[in-house]
DRENMI-141335 format. One record per residue (C-alpha): residue in three letters; x, y, z. Coordinates in nm, 4 decimals. Example, Ala and Ser with C-alpha at 12.3 -4.5 7.8 and 13.67 -1.06 7.14 Angstrom:
<recs>
+------+----------+----------+----------+
! rest !     east !    north !       up !
+------+----------+----------+----------+
!  Ala !   1.2300 !  -0.4500 !   0.7800 !
!  Ser !   1.3670 !  -0.1060 !   0.7140 !
+------+----------+----------+----------+
</recs>
This chain:
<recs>
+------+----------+----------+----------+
! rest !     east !    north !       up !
+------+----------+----------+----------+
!  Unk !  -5.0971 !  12.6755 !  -4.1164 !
!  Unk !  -5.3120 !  12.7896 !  -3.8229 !
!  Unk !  -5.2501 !  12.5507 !  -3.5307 !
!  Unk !  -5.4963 !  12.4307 !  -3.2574 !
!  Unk !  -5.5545 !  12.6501 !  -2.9675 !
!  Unk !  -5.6659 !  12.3576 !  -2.7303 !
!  Unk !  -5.3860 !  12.1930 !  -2.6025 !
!  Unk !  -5.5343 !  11.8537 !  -2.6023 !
!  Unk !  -5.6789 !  11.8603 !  -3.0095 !
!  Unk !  -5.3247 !  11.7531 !  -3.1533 !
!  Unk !  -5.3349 !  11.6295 !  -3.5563 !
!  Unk !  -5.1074 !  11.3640 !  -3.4810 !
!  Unk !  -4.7096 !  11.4389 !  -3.5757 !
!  Unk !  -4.5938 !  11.2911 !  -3.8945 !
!  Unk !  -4.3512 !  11.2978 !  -4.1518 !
!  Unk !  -4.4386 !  11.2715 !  -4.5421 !
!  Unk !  -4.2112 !  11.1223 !  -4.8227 !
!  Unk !  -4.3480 !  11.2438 !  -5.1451 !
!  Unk !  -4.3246 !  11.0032 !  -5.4614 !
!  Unk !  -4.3096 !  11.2882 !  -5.7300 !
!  Unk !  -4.0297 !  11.3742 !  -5.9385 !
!  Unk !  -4.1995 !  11.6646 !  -6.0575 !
!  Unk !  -4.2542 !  12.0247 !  -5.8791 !
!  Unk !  -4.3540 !  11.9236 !  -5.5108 !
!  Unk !  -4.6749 !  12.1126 !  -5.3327 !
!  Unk !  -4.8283 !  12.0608 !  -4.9975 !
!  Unk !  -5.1476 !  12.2460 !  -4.9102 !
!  Unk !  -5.2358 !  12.2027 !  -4.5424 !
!  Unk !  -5.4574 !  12.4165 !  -4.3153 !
!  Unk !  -5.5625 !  12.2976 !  -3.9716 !
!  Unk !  -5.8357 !  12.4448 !  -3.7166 !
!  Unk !  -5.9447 !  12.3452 !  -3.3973 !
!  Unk !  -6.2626 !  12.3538 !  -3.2610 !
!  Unk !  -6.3087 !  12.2708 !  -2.8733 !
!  Unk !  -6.1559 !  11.9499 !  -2.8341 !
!  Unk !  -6.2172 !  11.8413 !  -3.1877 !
!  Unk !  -5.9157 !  11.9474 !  -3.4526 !
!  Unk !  -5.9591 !  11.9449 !  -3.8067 !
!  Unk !  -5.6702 !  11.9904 !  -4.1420 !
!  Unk !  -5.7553 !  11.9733 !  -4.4973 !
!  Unk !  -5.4719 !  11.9073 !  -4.7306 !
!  Unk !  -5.4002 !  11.8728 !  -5.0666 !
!  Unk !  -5.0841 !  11.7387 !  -5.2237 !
!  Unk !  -4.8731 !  11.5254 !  -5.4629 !
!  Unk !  -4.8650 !  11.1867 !  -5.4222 !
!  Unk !  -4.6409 !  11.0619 !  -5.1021 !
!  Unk !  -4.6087 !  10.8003 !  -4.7811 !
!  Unk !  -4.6823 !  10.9719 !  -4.4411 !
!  Unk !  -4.5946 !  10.7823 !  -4.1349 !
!  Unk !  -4.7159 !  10.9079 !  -3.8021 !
!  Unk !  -4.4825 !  10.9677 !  -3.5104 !
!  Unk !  -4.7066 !  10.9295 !  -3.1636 !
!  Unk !  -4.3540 !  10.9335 !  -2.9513 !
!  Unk !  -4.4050 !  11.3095 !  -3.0724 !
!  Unk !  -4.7438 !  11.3932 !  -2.9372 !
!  Unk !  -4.7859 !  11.5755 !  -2.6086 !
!  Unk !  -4.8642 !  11.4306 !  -2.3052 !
!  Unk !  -5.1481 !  11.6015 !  -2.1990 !
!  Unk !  -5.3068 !  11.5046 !  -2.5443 !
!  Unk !  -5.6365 !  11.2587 !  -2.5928 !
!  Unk !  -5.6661 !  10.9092 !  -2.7630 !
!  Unk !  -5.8229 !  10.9988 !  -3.0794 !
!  Unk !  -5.9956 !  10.8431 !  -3.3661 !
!  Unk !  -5.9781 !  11.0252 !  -3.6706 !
!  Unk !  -6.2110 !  11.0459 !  -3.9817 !
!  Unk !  -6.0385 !  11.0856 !  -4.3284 !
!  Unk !  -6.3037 !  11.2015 !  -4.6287 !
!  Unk !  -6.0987 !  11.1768 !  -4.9141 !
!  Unk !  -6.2220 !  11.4354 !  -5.1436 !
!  Unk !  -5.9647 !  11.3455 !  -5.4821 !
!  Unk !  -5.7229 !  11.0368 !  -5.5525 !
!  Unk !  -5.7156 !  10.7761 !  -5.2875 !
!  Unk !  -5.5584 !  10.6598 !  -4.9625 !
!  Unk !  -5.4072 !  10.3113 !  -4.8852 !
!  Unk !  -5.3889 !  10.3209 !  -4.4575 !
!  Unk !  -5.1612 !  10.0502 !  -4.3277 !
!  Unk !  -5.2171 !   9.9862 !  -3.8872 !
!  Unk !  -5.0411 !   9.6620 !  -3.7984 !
!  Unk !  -5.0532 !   9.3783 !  -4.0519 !
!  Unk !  -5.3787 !   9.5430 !  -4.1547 !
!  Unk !  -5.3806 !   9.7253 !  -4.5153 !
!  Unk !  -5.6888 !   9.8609 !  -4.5895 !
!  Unk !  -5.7325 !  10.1067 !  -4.9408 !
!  Unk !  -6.0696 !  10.3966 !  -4.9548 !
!  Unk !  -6.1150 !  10.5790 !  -5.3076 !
!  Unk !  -6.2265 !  10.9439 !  -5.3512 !
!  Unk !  -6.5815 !  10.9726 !  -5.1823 !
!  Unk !  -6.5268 !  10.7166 !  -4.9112 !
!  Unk !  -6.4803 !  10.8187 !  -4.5753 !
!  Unk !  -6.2441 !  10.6203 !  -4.3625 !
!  Unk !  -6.2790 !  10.5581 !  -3.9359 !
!  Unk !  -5.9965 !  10.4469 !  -3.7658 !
!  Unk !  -5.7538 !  10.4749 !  -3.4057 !
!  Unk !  -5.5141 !  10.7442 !  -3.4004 !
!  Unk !  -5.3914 !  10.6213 !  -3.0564 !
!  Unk !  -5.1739 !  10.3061 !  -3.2523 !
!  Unk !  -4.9233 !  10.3661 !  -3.4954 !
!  Unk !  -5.0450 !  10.3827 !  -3.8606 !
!  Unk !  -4.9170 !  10.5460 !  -4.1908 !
!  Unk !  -5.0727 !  10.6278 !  -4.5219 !
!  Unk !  -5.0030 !  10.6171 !  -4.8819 !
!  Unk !  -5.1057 !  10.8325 !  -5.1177 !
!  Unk !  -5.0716 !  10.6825 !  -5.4445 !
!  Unk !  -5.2011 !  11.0072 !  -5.6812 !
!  Unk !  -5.2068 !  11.3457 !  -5.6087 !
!  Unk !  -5.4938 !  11.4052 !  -5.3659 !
!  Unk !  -5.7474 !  11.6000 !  -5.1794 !
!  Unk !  -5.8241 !  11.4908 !  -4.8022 !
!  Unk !  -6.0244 !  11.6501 !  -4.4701 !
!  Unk !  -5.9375 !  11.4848 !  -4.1611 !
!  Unk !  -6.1449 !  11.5402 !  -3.8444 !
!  Unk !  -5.9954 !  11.4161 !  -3.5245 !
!  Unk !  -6.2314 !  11.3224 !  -3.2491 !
!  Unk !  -6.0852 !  11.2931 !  -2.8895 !
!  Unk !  -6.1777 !  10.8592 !  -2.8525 !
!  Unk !  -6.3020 !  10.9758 !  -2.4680 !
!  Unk !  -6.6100 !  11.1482 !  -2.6102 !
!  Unk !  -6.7586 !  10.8889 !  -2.8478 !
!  Unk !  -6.6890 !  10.5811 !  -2.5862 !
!  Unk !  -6.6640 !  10.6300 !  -2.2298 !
!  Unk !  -6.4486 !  10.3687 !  -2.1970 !
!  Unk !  -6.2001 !  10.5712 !  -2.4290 !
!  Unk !  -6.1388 !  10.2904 !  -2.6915 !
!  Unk !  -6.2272 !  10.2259 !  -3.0437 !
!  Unk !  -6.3735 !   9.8671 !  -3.0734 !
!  Unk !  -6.1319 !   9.7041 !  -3.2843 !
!  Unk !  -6.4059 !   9.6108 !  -3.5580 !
!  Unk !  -6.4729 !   9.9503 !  -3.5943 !
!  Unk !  -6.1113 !  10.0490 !  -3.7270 !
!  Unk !  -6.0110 !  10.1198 !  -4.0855 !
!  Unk !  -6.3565 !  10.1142 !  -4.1934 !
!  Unk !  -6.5506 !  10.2757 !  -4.4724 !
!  Unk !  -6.8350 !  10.4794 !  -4.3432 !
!  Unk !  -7.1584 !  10.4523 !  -4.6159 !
!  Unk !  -7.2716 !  10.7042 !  -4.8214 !
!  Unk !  -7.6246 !  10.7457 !  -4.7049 !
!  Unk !  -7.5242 !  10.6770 !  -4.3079 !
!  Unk !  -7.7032 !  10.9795 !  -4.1158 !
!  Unk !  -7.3985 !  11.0607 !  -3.8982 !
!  Unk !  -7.1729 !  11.0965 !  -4.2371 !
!  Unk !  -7.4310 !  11.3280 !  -4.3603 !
!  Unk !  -7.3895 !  11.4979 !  -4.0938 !
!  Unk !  -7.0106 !  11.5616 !  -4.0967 !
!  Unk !  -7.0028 !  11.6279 !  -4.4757 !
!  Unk !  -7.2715 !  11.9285 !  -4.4351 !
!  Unk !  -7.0640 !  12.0873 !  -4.1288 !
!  Unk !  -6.7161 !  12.0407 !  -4.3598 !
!  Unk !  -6.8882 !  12.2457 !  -4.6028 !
!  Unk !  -6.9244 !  12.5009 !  -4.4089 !
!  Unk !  -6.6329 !  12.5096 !  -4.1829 !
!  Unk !  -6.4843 !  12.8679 !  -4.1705 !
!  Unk !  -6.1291 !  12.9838 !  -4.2613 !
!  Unk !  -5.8752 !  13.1330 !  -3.9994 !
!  Unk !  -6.0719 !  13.4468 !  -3.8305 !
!  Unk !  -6.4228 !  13.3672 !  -3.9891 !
!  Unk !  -6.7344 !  13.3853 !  -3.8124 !
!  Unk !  -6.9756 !  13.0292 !  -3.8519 !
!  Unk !  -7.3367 !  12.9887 !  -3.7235 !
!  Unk !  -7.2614 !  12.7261 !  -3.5021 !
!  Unk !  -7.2462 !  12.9314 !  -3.1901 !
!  Unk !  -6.8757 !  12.9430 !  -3.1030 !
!  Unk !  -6.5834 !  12.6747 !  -3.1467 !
!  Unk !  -6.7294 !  12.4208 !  -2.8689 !
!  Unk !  -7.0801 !  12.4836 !  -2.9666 !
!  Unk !  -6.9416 !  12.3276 !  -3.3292 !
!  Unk !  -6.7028 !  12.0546 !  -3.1430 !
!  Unk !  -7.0202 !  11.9049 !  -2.9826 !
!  Unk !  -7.2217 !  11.9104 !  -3.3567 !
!  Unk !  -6.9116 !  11.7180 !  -3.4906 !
!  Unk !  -6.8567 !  11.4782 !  -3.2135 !
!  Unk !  -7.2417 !  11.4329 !  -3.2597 !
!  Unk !  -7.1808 !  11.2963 !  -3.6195 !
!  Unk !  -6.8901 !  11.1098 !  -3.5196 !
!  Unk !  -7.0850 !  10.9108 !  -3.2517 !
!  Unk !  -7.3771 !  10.8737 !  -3.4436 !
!  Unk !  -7.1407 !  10.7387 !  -3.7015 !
!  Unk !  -6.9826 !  10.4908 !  -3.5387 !
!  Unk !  -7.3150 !  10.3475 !  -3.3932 !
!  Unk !  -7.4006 !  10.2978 !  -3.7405 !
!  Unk !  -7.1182 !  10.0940 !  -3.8174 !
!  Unk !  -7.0823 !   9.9233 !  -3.4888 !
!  Unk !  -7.4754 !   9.8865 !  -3.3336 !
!  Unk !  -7.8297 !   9.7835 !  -3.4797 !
!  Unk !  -8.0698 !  10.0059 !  -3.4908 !
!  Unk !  -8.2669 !   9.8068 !  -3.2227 !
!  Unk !  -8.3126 !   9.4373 !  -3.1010 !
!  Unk !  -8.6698 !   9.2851 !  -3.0907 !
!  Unk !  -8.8503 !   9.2703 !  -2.7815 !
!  Unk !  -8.7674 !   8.9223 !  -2.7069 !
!  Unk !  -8.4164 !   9.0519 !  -2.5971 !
!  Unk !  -8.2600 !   8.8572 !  -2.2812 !
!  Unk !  -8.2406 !   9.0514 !  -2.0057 !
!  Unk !  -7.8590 !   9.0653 !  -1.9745 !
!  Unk !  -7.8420 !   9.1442 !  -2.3621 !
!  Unk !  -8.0647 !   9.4121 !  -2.3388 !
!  Unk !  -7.8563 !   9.5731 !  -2.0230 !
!  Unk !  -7.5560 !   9.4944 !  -2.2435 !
!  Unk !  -7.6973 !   9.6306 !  -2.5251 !
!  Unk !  -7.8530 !   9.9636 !  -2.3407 !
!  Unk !  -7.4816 !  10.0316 !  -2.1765 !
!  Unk !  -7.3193 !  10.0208 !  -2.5037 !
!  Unk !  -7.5367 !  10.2853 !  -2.6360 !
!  Unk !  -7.5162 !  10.4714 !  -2.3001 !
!  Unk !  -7.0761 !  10.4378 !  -2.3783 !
!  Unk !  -7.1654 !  10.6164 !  -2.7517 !
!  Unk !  -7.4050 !  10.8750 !  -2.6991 !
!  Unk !  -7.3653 !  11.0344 !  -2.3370 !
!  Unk !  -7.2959 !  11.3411 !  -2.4791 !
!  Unk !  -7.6180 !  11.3328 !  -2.6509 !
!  Unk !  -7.8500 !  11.6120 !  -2.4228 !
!  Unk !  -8.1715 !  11.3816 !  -2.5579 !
!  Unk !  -8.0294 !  11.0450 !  -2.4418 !
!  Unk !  -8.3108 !  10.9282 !  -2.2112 !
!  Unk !  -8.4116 !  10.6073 !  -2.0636 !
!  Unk !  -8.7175 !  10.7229 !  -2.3117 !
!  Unk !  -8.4766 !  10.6882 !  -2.5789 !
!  Unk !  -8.3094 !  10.3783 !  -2.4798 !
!  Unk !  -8.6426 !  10.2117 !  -2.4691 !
!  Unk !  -8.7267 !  10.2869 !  -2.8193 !
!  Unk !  -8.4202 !  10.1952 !  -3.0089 !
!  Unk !  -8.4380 !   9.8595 !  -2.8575 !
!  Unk !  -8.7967 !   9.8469 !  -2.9115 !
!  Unk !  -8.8946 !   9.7548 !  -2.5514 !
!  Unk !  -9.0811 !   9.9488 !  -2.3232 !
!  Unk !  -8.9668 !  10.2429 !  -2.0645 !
!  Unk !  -9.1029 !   9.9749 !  -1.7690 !
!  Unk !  -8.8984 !   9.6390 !  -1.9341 !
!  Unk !  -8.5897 !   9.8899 !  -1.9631 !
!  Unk !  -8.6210 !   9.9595 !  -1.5695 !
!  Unk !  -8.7074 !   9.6333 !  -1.4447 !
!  Unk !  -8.3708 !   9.4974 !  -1.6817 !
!  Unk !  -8.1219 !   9.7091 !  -1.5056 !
!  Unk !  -8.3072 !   9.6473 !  -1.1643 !
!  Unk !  -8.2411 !   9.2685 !  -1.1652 !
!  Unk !  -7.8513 !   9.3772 !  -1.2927 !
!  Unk !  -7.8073 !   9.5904 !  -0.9360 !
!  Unk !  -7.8507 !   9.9007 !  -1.1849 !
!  Unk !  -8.0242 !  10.2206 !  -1.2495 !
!  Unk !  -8.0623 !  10.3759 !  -1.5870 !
!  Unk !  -7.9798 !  10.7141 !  -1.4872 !
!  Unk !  -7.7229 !  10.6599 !  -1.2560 !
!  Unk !  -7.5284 !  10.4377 !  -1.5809 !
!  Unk !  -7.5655 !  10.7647 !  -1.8028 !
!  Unk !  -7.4738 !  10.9688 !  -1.5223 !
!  Unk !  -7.1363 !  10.7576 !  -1.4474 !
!  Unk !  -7.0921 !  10.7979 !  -1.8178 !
!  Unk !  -7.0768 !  11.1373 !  -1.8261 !
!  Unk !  -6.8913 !  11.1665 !  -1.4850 !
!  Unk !  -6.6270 !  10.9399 !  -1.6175 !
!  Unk !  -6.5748 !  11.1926 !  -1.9646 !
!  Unk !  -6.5839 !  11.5278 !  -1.7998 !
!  Unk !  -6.3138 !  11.3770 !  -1.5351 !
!  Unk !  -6.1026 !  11.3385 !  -1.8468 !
!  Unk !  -6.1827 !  11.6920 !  -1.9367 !
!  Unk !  -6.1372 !  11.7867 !  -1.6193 !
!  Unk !  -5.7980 !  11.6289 !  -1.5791 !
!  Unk !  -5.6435 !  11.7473 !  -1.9219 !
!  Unk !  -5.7669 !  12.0541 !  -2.0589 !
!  Unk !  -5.8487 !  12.4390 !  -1.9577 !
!  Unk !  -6.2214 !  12.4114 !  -2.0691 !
!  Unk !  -6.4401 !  12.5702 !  -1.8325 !
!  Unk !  -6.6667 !  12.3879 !  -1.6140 !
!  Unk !  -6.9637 !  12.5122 !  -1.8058 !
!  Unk !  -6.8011 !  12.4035 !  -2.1643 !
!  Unk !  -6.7325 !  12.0400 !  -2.0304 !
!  Unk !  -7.0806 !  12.0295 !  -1.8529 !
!  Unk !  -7.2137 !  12.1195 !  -2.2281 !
!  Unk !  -6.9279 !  11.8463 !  -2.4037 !
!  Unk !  -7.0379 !  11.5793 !  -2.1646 !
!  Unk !  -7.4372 !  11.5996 !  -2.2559 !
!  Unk !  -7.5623 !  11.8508 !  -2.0040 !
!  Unk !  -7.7473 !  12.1006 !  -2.1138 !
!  Unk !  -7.7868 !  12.2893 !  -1.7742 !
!  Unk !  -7.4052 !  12.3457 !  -1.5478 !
!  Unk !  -7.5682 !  12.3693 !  -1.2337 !
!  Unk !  -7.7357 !  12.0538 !  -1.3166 !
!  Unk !  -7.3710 !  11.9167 !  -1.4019 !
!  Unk !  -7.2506 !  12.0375 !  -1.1300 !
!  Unk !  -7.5326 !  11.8501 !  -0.9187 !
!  Unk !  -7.4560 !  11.5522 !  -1.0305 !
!  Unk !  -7.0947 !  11.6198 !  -1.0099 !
!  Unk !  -7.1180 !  11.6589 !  -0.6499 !
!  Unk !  -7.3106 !  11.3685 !  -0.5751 !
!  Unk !  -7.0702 !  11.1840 !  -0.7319 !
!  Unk !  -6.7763 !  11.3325 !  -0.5877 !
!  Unk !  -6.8415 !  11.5403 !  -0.2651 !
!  Unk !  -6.7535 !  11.8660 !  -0.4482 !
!  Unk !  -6.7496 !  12.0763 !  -0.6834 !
!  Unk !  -6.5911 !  12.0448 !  -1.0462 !
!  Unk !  -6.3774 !  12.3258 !  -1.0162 !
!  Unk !  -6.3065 !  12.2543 !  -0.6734 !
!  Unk !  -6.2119 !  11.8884 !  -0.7851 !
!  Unk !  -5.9996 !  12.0501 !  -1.0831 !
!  Unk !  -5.7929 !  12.2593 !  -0.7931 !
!  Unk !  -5.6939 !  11.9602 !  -0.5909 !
!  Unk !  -5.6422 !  11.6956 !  -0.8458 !
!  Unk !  -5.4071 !  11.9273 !  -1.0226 !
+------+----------+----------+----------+
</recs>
């Protein structure tokens, strides 16, 4: 088992019961990439219940996506039972307490984004949870075309180092949860205060998206770049201040809890350039990131 080198990507704690009489096997390997951590298991049938009491401090609300590759997987959070066959792909909150069953011997990748980075705000809408995640949805594509190729302990991958293939995955895992949770536009006869609404939500789920634009705003609601300005304006807003307090908000987080470097944050919270992170930061702040990191801590 090769366990994560970030100290805030934590595959939650848990404890398995397995159902089998016969001989008992558990295949587990787990990797971490930047902030996003990653295990793929197979194994006999069995009940795994998580322990959060157990995870460090220091670690992130997560949400975790399950692709279960053989058998199936019956997830129980709350009252809420919810069962996902082989092929489906499963969203739901790591942050509450949940357990699975696994009713037949199985196969099962599960990718563990850090909540923080797909929603500002740090929570998973509770419509969004123990869902099944289509077949044909862009963001799933995604995922399932980086798990192929995700590297064994010590291998090299094209993806430019570990946080260069954190960001690609978070990328799919926002994109994914859009498609569950947001249209793909409203028509142009959108109030106002929707629209703002609307525009802030997508703001919350793609910050760290380097493209994210009031250009791109505009278009997925199908309004123009002018009715996008002059809605915030009668809201007491700015476009580019919103994604900017976005990003401000998720790299404090970053900031606060890990040992990323100012220029891997700058890239995790949607800026391409640091020193134009570190602009920004300063505006917001009066100094510098690192600077910030120093007294904070």
């Amino acid at each position: 088992m090769r366990l994560p080198t970030d100290p805030t990507c934590v595959l939650v704690q848990m404890t398995a019961t397995t159902h089998a009489e016969e001989a008992v096997y558990r295949r587990m390997r787990r990797h971490s990439f930047g902030h996003v951590g990653l295990a793929q298991i197979a194994s006999v049938p069995q009940t795994v219940t998580a322990h959060l009491g157990e995870v460090p401090a220091q670690a992130m609300e997560s949400t975790q996506f399950q692709l279960v590759h053989s058998g199936s997987l019956i997830l129980q959070q709350g009252d809420v039972q919810t069962r996902f066959a082989a092929g489906d792909l499963a969203v739901y909150d790591a942050s509450r307490p949940f357990s699975f069953v696994y009713p037949r011997e199985f196969r099962t990748t599960i990718v563990q984004v850090p909540t923080v980075l797909l929603r500002a705000r740090g929570v998973l809408p509770e419509s969004l949870n123990g869902r099944t995640v289509a077949g044909d949805s862009t963001g799933r594509l995604l995922l399932e075309g980086m798990l192929r190729g995700v590297p064994g302990p010590g291998a090299q991958h094209g993806y430019g180092g570990p946080y260069a293939l954190s960001h690609e995955l978070v990328r799919a895992a926002r994109s994914m949860l859009i498609e569950l949770g947001h249209g793909e536009g409203e028509p142009d006869g959108l109030r106002t205060d929707r629209l703002v609404e609307k525009a802030i939500d997508r703001i919350h789920a793609s910050f760290a998206d380097p493209g994210l634009t009031a250009a791109t705003l505009a278009s997925a609601f199908h309004v123009s770049v002018r009715t996008l300005f002059a809605a915030f304006e009668a809201e007491g807003r700015t476009v580019g201040a919103t994604i900017r307090a976005a990003r401000t908000a998720a790299a404090e987080r970053l900031l606060l809890t890990t040992d990323a470097t100012v220029a891997e944050i700058a890239h995790a919270v949607g800026y391409t350039d640091v020193t134009a992170f570190i602009r920004a930061w300063k505006a917001a702040t009066g100094t510098t990131p690192a600077r910030w990191r120093r007294s904070v801590r």
